[in-house]
N, CA, C and O atoms as a GROMACS GRO file, in nm:
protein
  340
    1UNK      N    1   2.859  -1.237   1.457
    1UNK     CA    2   2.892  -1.169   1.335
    1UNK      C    3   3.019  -1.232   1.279
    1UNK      O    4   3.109  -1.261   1.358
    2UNK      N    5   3.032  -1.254   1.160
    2UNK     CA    6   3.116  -1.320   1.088
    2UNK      C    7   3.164  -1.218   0.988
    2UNK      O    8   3.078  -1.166   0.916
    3UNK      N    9   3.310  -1.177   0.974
    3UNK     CA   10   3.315  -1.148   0.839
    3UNK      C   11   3.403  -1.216   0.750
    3UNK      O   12   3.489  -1.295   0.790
    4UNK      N   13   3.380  -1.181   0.607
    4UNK     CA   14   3.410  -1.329   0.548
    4UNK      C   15   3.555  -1.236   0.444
    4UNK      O   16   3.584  -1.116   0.455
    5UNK      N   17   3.614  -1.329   0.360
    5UNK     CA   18   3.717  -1.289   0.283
    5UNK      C   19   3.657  -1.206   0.182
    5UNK      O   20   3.535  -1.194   0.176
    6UNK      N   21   3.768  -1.125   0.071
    6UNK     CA   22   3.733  -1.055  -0.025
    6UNK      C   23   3.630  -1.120  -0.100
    6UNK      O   24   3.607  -1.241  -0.107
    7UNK      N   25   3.554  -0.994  -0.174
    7UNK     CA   26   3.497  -1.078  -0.311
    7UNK      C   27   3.589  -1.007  -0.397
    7UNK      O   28   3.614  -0.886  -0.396
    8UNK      N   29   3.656  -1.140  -0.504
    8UNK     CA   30   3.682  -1.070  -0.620
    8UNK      C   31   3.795  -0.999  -0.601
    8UNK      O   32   3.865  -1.031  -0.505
    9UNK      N   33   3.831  -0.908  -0.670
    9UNK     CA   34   3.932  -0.797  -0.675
    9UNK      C   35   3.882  -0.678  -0.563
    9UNK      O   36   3.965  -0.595  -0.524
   10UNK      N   37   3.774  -0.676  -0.525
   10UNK     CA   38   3.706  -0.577  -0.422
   10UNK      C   39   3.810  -0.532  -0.304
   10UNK      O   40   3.917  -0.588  -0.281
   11UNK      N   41   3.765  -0.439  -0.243
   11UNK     CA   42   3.857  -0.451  -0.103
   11UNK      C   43   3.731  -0.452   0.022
   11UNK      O   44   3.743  -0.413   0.138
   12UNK      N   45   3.589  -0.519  -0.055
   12UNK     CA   46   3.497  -0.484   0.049
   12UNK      C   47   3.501  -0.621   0.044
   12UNK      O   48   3.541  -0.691  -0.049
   13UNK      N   49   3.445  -0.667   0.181
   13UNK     CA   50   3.412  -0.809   0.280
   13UNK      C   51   3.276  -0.795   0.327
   13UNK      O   52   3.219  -0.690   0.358
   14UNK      N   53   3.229  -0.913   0.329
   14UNK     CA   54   3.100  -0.972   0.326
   14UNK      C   55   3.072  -0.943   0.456
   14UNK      O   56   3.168  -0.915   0.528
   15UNK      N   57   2.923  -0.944   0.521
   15UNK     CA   58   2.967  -0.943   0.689
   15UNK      C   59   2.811  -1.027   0.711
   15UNK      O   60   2.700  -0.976   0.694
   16UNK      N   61   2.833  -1.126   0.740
   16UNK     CA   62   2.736  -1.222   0.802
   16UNK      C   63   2.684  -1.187   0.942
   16UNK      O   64   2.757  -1.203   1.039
   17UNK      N   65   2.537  -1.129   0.956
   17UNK     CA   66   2.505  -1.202   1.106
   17UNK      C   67   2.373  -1.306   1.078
   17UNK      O   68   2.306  -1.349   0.984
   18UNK      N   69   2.383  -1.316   1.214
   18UNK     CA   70   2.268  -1.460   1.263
   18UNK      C   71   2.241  -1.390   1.362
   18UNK      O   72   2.326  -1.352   1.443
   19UNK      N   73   2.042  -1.351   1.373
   19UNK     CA   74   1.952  -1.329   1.514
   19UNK      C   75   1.885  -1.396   1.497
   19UNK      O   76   1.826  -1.447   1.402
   20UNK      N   77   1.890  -1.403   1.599
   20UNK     CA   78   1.743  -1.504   1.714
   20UNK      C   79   1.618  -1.412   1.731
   20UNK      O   80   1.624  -1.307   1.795
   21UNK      N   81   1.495  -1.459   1.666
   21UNK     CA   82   1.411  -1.359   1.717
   21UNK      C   83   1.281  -1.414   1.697
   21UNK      O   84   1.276  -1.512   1.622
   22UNK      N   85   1.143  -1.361   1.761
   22UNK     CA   86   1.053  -1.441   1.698
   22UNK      C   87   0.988  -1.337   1.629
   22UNK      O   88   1.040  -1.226   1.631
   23UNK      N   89   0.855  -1.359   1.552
   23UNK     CA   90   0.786  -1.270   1.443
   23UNK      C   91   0.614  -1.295   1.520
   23UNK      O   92   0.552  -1.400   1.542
   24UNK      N   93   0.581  -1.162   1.544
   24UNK     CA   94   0.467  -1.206   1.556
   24UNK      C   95   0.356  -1.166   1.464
   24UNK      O   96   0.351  -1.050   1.423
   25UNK      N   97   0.260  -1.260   1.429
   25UNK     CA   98   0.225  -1.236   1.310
   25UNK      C   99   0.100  -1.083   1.346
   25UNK      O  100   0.016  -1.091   1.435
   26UNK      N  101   0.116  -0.967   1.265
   26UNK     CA  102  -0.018  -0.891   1.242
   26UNK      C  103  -0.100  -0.948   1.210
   26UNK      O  104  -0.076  -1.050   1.145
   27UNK      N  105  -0.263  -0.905   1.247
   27UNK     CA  106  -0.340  -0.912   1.130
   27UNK      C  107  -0.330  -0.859   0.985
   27UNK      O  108  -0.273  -0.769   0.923
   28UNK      N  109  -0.442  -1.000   0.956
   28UNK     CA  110  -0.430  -0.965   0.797
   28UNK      C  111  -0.548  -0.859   0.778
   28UNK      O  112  -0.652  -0.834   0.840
   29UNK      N  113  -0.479  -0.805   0.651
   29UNK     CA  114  -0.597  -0.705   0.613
   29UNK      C  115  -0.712  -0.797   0.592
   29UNK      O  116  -0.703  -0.915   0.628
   30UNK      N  117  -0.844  -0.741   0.524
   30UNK     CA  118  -0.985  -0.839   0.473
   30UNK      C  119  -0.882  -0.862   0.333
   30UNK      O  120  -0.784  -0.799   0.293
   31UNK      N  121  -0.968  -1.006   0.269
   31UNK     CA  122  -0.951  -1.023   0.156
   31UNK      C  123  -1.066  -0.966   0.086
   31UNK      O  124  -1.172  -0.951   0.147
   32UNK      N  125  -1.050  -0.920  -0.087
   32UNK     CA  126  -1.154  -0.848  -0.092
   32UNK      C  127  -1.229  -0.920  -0.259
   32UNK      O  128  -1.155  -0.988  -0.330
   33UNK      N  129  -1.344  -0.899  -0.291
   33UNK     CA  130  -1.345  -0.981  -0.393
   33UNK      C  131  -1.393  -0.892  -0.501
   33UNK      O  132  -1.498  -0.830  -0.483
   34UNK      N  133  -1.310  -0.876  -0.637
   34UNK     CA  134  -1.305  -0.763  -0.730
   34UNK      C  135  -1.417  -0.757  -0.824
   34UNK      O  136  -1.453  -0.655  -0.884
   35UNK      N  137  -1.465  -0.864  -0.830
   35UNK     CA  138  -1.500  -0.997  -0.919
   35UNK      C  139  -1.650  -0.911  -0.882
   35UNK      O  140  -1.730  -0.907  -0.976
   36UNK      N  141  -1.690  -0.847  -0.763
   36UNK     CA  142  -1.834  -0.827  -0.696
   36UNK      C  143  -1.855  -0.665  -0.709
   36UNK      O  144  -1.963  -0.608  -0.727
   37UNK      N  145  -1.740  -0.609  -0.697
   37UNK     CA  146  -1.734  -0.464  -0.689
   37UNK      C  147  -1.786  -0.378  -0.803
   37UNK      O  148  -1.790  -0.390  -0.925
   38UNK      N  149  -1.818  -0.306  -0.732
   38UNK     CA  150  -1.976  -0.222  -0.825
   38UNK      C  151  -1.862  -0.079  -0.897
   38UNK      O  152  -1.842   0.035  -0.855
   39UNK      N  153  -1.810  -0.149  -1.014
   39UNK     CA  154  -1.723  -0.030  -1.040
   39UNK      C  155  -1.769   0.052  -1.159
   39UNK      O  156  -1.693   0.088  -1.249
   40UNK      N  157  -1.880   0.075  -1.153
   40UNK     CA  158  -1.911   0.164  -1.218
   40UNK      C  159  -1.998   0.307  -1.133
   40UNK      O  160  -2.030   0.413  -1.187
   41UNK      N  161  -2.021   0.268  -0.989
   41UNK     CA  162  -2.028   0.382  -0.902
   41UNK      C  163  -1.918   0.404  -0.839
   41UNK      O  164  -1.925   0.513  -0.783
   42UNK      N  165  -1.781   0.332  -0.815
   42UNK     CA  166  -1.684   0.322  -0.820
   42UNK      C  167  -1.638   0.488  -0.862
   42UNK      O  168  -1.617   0.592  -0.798
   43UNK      N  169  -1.635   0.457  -0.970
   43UNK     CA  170  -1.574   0.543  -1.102
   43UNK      C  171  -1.679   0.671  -1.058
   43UNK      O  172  -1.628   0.767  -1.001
   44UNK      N  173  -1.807   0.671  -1.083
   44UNK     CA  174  -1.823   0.811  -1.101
   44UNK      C  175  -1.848   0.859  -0.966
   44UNK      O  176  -1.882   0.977  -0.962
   45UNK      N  177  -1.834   0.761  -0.786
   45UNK     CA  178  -1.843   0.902  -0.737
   45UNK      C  179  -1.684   0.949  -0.702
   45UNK      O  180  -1.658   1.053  -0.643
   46UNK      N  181  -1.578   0.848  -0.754
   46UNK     CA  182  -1.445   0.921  -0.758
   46UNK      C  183  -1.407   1.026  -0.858
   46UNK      O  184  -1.326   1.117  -0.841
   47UNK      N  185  -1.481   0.998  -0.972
   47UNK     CA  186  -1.475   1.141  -1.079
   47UNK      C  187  -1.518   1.264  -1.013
   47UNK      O  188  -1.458   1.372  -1.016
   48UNK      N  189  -1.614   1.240  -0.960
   48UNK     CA  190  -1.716   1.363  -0.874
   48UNK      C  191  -1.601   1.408  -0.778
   48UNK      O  192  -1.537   1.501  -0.827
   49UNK      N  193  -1.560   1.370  -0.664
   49UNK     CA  194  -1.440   1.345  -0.600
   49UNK      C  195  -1.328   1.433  -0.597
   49UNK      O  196  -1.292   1.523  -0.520
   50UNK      N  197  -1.267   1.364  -0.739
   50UNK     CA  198  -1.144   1.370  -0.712
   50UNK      C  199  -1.130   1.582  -0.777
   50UNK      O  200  -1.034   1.659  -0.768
   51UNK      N  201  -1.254   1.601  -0.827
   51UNK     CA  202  -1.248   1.710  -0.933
   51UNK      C  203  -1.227   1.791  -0.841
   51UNK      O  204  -1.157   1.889  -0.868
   52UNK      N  205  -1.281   1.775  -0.705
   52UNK     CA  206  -1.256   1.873  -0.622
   52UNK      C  207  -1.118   1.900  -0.549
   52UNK      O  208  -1.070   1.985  -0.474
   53UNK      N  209  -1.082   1.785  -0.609
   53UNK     CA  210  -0.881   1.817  -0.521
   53UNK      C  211  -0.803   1.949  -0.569
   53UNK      O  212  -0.781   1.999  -0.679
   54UNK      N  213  -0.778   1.977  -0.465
   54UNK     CA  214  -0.672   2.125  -0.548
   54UNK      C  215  -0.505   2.051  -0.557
   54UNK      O  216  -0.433   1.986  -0.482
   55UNK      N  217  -0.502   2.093  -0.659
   55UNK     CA  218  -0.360   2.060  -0.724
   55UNK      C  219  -0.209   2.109  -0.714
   55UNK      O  220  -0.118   2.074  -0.639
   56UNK      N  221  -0.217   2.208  -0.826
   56UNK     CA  222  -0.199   2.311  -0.863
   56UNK      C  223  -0.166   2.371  -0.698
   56UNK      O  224  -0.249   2.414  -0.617
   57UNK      N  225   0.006   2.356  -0.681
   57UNK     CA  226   0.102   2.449  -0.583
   57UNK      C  227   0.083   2.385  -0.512
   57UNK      O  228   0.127   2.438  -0.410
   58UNK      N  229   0.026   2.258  -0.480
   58UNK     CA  230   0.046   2.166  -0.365
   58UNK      C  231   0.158   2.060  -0.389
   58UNK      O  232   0.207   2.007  -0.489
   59UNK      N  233   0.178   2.051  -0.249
   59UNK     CA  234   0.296   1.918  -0.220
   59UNK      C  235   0.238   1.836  -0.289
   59UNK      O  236   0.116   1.822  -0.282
   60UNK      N  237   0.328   1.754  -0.382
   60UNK     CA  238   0.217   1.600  -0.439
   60UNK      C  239   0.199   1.502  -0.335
   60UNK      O  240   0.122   1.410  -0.364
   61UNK      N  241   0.256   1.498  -0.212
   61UNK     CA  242   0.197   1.399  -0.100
   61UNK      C  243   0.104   1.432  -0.029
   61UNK      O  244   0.053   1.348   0.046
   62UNK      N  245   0.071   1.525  -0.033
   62UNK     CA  246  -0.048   1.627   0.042
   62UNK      C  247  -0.188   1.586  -0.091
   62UNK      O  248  -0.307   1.589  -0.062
   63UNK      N  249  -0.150   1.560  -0.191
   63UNK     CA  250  -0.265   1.607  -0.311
   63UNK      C  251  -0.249   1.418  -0.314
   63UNK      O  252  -0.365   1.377  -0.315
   64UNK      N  253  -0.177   1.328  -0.315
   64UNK     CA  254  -0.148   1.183  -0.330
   64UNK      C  255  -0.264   1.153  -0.189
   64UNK      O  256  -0.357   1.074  -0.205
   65UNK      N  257  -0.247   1.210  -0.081
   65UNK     CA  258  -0.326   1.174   0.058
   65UNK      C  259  -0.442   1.201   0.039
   65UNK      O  260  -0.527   1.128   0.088
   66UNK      N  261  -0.482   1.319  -0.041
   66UNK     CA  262  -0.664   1.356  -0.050
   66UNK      C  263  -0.669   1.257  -0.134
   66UNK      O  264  -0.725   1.158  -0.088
   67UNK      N  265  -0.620   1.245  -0.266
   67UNK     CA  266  -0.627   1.127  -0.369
   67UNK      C  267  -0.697   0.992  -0.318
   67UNK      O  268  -0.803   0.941  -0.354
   68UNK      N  269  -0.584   0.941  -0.202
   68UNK     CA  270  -0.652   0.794  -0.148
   68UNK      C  271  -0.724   0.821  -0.062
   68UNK      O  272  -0.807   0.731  -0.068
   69UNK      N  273  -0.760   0.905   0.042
   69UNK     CA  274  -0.859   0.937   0.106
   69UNK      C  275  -0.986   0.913   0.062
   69UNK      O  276  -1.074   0.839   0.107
   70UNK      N  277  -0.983   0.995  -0.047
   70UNK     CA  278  -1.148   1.011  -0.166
   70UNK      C  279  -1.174   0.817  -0.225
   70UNK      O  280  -1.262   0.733  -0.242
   71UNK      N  281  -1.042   0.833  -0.235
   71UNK     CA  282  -1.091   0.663  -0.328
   71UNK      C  283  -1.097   0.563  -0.237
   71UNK      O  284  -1.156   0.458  -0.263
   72UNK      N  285  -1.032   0.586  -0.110
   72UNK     CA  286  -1.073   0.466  -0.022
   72UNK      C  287  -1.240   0.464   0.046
   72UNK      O  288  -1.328   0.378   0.043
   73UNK      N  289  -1.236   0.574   0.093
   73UNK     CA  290  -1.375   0.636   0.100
   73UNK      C  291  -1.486   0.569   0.049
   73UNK      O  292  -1.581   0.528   0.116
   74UNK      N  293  -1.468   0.557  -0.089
   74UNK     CA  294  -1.598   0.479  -0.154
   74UNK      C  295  -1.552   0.392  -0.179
   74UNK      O  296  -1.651   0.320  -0.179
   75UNK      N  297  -1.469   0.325  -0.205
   75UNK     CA  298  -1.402   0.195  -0.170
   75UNK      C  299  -1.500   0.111  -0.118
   75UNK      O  300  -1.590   0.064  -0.188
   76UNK      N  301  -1.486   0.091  -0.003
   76UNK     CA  302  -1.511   0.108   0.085
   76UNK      C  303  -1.674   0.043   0.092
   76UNK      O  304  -1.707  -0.074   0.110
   77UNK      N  305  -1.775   0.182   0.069
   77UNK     CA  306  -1.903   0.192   0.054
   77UNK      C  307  -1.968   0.102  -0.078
   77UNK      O  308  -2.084   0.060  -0.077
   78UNK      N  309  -1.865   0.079  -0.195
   78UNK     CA  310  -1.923   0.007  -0.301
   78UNK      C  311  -1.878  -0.110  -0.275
   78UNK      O  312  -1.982  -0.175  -0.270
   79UNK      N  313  -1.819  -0.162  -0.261
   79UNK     CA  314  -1.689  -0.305  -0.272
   79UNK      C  315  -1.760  -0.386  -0.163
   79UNK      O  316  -1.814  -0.334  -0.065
   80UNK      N  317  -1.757  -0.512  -0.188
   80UNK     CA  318  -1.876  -0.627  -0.118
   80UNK      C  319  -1.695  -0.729  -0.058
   80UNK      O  320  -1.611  -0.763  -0.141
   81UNK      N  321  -1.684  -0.747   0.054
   81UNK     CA  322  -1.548  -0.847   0.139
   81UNK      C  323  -1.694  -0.928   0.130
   81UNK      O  324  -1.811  -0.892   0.138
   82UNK      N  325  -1.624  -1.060   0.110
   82UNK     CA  326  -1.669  -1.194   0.124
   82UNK      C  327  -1.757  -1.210   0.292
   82UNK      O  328  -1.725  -1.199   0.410
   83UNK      N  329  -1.861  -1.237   0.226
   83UNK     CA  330  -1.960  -1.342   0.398
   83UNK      C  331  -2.010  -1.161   0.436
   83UNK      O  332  -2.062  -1.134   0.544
   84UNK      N  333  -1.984  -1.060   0.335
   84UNK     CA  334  -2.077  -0.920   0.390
   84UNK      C  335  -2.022  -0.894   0.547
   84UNK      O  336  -2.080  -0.894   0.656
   85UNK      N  337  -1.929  -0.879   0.520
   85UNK     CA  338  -1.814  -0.835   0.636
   85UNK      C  339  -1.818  -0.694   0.638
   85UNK      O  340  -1.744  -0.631   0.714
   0.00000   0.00000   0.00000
């Protein structure tokens, strides 16, 4: 750890470190191709869907989680990943 002189008129100092570490890589998600996706069942069975979320006095992360739930869901079922993966 290094720390370095003022910046400026500041009375705060810079503070340098250096780690050593390695990264190991995750998998990657699928790549997906948009270009194929059937978004017009897409759309209406998330309209169908989403009508059923209750709203109204819920946490919005609670109502955000059914949200992607529903849309990954058919996601999912319509959307073609390359080589029919």
């Amino acid at each position: 750890m290094e720390v370095g002189e003022q910046l400026g008129g500041s009375d705060h100092r810079p503070v340098c470190l250096t780690m050593q570490y390695s990264v190991e890589h995750e998998p990657r998600f699928p790549r997906w191709n948009y270009k194929e996706a059937d978004w017009n069942s897409y759309k209406d069975l998330t309209d169908d869907l989403c009508r059923e979320i209750r709203v109204e006095g819920r946490d919005i992360n609670r109502v955000t989680g059914d949200f992607n739930a529903v849309t990954w869901k058919f996601y999912r079922r319509i959307y073609h990943r390359p080589g029919g993966r």
